[in-house]
N, CA and C of each residue as an Amber inpcrd file, in Angstrom:
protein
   552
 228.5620000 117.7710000  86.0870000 227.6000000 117.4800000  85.0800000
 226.2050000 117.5250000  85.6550000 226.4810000 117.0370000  86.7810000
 225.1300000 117.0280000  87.6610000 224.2900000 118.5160000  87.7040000
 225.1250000 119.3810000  87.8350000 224.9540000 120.6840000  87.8230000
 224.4970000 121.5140000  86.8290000 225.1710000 121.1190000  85.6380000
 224.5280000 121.5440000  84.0300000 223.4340000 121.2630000  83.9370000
 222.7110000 119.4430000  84.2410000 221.3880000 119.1660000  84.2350000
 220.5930000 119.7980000  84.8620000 220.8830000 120.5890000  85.9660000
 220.2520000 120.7440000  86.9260000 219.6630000 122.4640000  86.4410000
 220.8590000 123.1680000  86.1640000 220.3600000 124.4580000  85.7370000
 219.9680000 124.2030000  84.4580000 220.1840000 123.5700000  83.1760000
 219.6550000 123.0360000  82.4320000 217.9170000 122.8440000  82.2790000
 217.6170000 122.2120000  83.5600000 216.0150000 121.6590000  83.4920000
 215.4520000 122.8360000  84.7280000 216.2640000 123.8910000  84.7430000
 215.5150000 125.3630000  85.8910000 215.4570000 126.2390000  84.9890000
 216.2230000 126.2310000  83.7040000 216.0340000 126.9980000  82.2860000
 215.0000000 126.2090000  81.9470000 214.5600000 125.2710000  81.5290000
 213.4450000 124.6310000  80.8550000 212.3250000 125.3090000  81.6660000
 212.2880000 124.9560000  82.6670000 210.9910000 125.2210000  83.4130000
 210.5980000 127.0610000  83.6910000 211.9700000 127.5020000  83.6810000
 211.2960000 128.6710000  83.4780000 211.0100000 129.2470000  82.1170000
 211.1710000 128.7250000  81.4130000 210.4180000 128.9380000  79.9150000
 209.3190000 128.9670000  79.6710000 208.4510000 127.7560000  80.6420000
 206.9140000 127.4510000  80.6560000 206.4960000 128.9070000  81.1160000
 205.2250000 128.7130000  80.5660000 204.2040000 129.9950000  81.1090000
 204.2240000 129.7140000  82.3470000 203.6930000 130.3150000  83.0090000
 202.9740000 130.3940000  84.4270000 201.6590000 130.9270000  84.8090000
 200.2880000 129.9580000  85.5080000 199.4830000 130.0940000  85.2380000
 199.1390000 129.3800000  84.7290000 197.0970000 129.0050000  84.7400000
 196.6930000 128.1270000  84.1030000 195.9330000 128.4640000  82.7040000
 196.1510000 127.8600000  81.4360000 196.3560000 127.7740000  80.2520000
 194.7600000 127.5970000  80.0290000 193.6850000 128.1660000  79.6290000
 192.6390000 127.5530000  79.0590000 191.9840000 128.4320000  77.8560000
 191.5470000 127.2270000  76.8050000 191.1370000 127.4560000  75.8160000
 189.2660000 128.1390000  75.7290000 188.9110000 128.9620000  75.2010000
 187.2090000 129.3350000  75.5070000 186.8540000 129.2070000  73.7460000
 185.8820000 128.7200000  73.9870000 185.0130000 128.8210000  72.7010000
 183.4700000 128.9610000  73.0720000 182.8010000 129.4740000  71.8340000
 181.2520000 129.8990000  72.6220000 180.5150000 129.1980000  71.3250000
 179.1360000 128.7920000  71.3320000 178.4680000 128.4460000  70.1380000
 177.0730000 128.9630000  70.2360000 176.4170000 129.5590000  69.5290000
 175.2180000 129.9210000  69.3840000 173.9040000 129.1280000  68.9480000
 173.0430000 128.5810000  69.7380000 171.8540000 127.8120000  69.1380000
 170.9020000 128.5480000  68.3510000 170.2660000 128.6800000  67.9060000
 168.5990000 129.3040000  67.3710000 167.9300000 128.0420000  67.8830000
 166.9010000 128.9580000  68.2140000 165.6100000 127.9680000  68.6900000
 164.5930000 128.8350000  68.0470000 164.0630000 127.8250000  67.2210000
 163.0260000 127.9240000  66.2490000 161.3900000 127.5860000  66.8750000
 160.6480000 128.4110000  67.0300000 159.1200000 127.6270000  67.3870000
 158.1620000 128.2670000  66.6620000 157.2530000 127.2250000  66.0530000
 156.1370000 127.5620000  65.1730000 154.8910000 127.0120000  66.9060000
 154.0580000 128.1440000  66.8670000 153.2200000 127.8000000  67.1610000
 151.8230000 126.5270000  66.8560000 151.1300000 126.1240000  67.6850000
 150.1060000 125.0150000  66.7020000 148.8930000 126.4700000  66.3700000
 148.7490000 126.1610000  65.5700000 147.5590000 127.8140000  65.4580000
 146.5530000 126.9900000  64.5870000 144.9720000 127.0400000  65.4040000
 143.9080000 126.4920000  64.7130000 143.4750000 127.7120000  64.1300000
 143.0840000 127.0360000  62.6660000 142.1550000 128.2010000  62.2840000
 141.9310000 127.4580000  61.2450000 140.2250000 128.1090000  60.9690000
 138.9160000 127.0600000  59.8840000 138.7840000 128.1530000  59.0950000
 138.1170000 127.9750000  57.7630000 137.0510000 128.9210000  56.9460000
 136.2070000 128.1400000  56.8950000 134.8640000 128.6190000  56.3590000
 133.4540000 128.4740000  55.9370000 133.2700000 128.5250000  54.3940000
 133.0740000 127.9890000  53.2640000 132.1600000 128.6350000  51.9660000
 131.4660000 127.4900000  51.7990000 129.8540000 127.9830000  51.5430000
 129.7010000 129.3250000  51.3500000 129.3640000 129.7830000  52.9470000
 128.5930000 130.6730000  53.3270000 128.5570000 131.6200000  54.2880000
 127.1600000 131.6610000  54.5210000 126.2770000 131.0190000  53.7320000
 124.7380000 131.4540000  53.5640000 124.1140000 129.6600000  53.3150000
 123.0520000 130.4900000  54.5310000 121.7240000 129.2160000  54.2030000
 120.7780000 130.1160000  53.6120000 119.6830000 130.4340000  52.7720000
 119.0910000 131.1430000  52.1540000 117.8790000 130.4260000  52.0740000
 117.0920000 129.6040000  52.8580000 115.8270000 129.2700000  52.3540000
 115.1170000 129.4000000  51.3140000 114.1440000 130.7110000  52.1180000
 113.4930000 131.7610000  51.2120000 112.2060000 131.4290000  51.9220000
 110.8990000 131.3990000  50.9920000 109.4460000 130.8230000  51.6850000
 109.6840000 129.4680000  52.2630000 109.0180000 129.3120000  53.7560000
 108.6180000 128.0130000  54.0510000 107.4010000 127.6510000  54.0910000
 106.5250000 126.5130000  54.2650000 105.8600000 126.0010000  55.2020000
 105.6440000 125.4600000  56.3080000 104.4330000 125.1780000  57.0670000
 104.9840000 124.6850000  58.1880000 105.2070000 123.6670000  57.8390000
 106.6550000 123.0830000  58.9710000 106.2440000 121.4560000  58.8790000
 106.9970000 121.2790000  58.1250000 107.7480000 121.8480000  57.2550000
 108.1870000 122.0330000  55.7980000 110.1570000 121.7710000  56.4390000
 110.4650000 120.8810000  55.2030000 112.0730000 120.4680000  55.5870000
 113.2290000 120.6470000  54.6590000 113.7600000 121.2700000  54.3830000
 114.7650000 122.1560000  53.2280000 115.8960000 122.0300000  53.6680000
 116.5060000 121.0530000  52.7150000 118.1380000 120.9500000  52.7220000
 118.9890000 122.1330000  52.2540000 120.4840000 122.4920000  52.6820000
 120.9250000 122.9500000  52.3940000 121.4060000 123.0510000  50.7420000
 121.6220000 121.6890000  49.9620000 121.9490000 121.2250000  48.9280000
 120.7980000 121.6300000  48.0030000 119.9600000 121.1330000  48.3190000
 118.9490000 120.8790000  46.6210000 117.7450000 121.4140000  47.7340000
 117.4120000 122.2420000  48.7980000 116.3330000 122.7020000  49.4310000
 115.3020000 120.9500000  49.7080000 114.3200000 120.7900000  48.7370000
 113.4640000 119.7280000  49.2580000 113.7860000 118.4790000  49.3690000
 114.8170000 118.2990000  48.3890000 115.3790000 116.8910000  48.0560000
 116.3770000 116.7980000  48.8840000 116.2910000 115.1430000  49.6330000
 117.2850000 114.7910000  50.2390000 118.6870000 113.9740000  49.7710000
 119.4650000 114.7610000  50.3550000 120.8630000 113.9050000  49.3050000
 121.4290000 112.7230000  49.3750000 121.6300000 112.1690000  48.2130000
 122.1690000 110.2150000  48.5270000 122.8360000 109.8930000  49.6020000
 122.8750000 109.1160000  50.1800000 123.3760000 108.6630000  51.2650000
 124.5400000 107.4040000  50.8360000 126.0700000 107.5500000  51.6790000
 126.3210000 108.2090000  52.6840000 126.7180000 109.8290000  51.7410000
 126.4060000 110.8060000  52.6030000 127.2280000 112.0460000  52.1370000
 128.2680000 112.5290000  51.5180000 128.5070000 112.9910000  50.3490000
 130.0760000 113.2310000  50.1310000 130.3760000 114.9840000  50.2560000
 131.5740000 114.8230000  49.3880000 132.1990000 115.5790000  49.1810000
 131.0720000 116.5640000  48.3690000 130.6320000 115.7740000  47.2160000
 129.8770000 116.1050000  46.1760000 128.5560000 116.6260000  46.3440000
 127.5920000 116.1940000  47.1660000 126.9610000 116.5430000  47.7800000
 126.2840000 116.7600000  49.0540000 127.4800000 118.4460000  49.2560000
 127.4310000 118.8340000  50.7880000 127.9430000 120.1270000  50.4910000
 126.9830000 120.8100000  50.9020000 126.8930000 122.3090000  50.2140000
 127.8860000 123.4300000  51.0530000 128.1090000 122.8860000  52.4230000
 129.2700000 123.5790000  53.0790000 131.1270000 122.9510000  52.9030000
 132.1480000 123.5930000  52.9510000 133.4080000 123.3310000  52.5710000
 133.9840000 123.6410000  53.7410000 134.3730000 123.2740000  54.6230000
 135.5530000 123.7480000  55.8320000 136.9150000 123.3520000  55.6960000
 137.7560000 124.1980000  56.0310000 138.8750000 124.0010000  55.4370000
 139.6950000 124.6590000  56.7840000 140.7850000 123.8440000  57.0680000
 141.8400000 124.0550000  58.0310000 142.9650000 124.8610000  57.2310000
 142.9160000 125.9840000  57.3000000 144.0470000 126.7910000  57.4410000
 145.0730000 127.3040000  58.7160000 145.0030000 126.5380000  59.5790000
 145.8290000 126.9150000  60.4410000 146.9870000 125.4510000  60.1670000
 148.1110000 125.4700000  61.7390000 148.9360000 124.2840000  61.6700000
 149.0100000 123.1160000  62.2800000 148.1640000 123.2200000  62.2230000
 147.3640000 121.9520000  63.8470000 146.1610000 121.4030000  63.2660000
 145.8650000 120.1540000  63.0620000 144.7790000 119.2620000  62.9970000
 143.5800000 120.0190000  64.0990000 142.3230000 119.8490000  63.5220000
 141.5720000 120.9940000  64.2370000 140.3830000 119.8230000  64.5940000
 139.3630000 120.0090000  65.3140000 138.6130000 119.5660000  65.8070000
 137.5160000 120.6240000  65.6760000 136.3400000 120.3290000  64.7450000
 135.3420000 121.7680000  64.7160000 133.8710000 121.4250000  65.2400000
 133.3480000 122.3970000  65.8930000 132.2930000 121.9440000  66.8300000
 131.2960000 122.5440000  66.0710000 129.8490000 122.5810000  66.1660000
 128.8970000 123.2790000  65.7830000 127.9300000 123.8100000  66.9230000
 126.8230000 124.7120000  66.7860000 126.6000000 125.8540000  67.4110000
 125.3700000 126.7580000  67.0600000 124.0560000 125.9940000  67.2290000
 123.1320000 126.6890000  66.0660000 123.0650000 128.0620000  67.5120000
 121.5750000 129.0460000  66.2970000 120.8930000 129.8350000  67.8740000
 119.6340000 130.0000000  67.0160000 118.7160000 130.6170000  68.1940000
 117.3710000 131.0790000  68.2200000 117.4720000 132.0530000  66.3630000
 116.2560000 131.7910000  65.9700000 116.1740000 133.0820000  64.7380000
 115.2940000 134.1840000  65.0880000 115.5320000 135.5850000  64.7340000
 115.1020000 136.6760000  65.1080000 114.4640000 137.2050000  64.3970000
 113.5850000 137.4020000  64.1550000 112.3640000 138.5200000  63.4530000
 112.3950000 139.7970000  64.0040000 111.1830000 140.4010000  63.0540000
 110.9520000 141.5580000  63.7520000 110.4440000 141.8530000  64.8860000
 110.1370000 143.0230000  65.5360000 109.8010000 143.4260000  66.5630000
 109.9560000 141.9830000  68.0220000 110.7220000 141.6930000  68.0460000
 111.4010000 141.0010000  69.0960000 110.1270000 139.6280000  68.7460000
 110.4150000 139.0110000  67.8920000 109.7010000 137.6110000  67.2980000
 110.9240000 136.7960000  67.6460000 110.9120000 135.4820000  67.5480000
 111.8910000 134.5360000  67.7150000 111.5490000 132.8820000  67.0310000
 112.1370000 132.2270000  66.2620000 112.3670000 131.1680000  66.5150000
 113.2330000 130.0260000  67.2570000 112.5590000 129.3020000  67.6810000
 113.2740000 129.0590000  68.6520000 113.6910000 127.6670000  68.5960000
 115.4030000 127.3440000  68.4750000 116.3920000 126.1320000  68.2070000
 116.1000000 125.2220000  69.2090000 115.4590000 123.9840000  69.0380000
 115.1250000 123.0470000  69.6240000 115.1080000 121.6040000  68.7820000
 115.0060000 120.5200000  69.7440000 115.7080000 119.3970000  69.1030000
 113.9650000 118.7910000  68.2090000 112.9750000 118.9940000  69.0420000
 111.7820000 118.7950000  68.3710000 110.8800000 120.0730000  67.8380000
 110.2420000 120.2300000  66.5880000 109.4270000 121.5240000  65.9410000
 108.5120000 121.5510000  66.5210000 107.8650000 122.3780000  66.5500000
 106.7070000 122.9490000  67.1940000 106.3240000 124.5770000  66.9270000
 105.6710000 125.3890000  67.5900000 105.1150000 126.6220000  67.6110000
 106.2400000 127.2600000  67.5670000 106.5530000 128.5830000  66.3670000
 107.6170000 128.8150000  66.5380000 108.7170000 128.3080000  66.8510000
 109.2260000 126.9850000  66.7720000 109.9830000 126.2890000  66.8280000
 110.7190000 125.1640000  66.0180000 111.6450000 125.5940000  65.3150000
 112.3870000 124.6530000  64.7120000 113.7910000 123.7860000  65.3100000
 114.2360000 123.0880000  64.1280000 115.2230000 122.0440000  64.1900000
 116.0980000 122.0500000  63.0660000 117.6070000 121.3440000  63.3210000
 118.5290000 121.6920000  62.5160000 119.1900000 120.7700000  63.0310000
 119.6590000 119.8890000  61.3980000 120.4330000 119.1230000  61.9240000
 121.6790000 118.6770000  60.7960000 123.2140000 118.2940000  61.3970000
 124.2680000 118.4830000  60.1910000 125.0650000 117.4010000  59.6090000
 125.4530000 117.0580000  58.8290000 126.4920000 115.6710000  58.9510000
 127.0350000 116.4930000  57.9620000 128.4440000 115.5590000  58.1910000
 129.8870000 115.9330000  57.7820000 129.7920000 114.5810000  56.4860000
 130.7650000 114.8520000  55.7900000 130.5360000 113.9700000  54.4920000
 131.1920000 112.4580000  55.1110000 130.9500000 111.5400000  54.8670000
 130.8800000 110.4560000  55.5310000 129.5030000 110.2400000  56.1880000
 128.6840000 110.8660000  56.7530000 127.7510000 110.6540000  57.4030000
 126.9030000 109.2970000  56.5600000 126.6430000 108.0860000  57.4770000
 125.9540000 107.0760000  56.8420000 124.3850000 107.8570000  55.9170000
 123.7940000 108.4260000  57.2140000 121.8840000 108.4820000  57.0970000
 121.5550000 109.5390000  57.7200000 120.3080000 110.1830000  57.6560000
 119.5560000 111.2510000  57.9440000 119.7700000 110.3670000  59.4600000
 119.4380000 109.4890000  60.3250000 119.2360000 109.1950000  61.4160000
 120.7650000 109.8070000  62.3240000 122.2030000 109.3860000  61.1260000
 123.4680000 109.8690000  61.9710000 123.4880000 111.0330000  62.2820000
 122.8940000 111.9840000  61.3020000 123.5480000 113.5290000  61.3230000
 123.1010000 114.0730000  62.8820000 124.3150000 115.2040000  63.1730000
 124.0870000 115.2080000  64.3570000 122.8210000 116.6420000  64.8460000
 121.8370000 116.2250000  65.6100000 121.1570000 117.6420000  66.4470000
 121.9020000 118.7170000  66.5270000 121.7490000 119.4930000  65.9570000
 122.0350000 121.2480000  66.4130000 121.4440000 121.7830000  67.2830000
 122.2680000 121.9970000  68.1410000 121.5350000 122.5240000  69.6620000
 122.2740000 124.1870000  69.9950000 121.9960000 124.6390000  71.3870000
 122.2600000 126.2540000  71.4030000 124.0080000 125.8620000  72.2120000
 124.0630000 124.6900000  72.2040000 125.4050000 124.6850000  73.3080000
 126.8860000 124.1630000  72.4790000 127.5930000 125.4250000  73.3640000
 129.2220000 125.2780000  72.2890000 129.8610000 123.9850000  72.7660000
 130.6090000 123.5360000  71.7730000 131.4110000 122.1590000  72.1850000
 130.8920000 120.9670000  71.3370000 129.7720000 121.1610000  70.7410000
 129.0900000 120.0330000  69.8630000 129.8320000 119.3940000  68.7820000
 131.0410000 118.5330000  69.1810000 131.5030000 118.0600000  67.9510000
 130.9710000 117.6350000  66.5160000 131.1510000 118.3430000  65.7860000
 130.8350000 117.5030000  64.1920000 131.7670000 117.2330000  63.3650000
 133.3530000 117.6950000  63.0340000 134.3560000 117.1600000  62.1690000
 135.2620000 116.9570000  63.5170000 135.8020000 115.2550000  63.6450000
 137.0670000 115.4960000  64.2560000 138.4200000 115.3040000  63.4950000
 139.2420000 116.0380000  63.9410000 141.1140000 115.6440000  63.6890000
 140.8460000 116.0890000  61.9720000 140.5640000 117.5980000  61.6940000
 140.6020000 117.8570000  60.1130000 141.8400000 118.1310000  60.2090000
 143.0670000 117.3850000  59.2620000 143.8370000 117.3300000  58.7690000
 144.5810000 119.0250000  58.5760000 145.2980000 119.2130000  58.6270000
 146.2630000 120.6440000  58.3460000 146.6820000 120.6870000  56.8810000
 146.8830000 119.8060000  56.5330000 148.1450000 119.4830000  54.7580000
 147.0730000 119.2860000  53.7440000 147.7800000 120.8620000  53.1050000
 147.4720000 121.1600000  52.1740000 147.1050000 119.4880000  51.0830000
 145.8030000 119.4640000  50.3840000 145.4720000 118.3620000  49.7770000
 144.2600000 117.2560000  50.5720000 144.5320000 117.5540000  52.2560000
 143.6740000 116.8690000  52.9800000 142.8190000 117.5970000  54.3200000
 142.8760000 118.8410000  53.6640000 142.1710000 119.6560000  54.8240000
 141.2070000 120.6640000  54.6720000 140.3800000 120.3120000  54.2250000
 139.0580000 120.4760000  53.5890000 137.6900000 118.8140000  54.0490000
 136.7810000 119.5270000  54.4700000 135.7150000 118.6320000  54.8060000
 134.5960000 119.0590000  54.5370000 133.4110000 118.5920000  53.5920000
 132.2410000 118.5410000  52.7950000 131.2210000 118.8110000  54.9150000
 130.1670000 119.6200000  54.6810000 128.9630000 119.1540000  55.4680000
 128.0110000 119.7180000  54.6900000 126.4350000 119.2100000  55.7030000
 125.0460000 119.7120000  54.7750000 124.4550000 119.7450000  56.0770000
 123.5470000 120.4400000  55.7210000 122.4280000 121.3760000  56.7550000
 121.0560000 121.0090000  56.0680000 120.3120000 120.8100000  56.8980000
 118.9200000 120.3460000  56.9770000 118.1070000 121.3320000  58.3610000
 117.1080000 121.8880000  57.9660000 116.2930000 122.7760000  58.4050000
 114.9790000 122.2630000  58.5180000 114.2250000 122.4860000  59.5260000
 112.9260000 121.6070000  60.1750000 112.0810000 122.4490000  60.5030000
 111.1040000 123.4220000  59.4980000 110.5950000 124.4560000  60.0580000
 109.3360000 124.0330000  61.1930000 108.8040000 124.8840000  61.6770000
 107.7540000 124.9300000  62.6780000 106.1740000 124.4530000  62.4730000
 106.3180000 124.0230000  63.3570000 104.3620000 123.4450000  63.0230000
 103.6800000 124.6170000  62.9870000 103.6630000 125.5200000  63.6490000
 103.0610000 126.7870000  63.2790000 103.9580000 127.9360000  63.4340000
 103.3140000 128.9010000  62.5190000 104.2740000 130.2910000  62.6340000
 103.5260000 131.1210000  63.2840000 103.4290000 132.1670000  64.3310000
 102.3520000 132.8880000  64.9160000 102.9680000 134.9560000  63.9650000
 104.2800000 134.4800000  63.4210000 103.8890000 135.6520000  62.6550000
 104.5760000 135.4520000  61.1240000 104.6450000 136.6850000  60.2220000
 104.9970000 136.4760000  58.9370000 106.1320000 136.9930000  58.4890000
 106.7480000 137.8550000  59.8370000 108.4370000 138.5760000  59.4850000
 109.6090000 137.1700000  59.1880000 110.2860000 137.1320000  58.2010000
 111.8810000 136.8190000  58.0280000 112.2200000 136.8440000  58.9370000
 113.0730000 135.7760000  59.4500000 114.0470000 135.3980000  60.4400000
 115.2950000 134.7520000  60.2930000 115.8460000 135.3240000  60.9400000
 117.7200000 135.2250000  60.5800000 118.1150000 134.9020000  61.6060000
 119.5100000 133.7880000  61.7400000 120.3460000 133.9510000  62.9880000
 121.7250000 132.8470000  62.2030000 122.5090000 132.8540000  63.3890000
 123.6770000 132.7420000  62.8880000 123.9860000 130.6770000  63.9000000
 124.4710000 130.1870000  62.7880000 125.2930000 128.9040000  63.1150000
 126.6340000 129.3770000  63.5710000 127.3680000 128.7100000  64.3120000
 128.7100000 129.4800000  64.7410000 129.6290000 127.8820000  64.4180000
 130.6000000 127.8730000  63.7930000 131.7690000 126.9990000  63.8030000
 132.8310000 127.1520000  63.9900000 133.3840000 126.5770000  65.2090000
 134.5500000 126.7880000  66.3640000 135.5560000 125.4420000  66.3580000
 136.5640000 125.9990000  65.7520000 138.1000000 125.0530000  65.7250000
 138.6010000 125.4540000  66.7300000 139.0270000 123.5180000  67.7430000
 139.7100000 123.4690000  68.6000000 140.9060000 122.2950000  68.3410000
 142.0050000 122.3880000  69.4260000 143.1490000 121.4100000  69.2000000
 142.2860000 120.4710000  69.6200000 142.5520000 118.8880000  68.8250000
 141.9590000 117.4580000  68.7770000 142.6110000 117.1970000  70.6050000
């Protein structure tokens, strides 16, 4: 009997496979990435004076008249608006204005000869004293952490212009404000 068991359980065992038995399975992730991507608009696009005097101080909003204080939404003649996906941080950026035959005005924090001033607040701004100097150098914060979502990403500013104690000529002069969105 001993013997039956014996070839008995040498039949069993050679039944088993031989070799080791393993199961494989594989799974696939996606990896999804949205970039943070800053990006601002401007409207409108235009400061438009027109005639000055010297000495002479013209808001963006209503030109002579200065607007109630603190600033809103309502009255602040520029709109910036975050269209990118990232809370933006936007700096301001005046420059020199150019006339003809190589004339210049020239962006400075006090007016003078050929020389003006410019200065901006963002809506919230308390007073003409908060708004900030426009100077020739990039990095000048004026809106921080503008919102991305749709409903809260849009911000009111106004521009104020400080023409020159004297003009030494009579050509139109143009130049460009620059506004630069960075990550907060």
């Amino acid at each position: 009997m001993r013997y039956i068991l014996l070839i008995a359980l040498v039949l069993v065992i050679l039944q088993l496979p031989i070799g080791t038995v393993q199961a494989s399975t594989s799974a696939d992730v996606t990896i999804t990435v949205t970039p943070q991507v800053v990006s601002i608009s401007c409207a409108p696009l235009t400061f438009a004076i027109g005639m000055v005097d010297a000495s002479s101080v013209h808001w963006a909003k209503n030109d002579l008249i200065e607007p109630s204080w603190p600033l809103t939404e309502g009255n602040c003649t520029y709109v910036i608006t975050n269209n990118g996906l990232a809370n933006a941080d936007v700096d301001i950026r005046g420059a020199d204005l150019s006339a003809g035959a190589g004339k210049t005005l020239t962006l400075a924090a006090a007016i003078g000869g050929d020389t003006y001033a410019l200065k901006a607040g963002s809506s919230g701004t308390a007073n003409l004293a908060a708004m900030l100097q426009v100077n020739k150098v990039a990095g000048q914060e004026m809106i921080s952490n503008l919102d991305y979502h749709a409903g809260n990403n849009t911000q009111g500013f106004e521009l104020v212009f400080y023409a020159p104690t004297v003009f030494s000529f009579a050509d139109m002069a143009s130049g460009t404000i620059t506004l630069t969105a960075r990550e907060p």
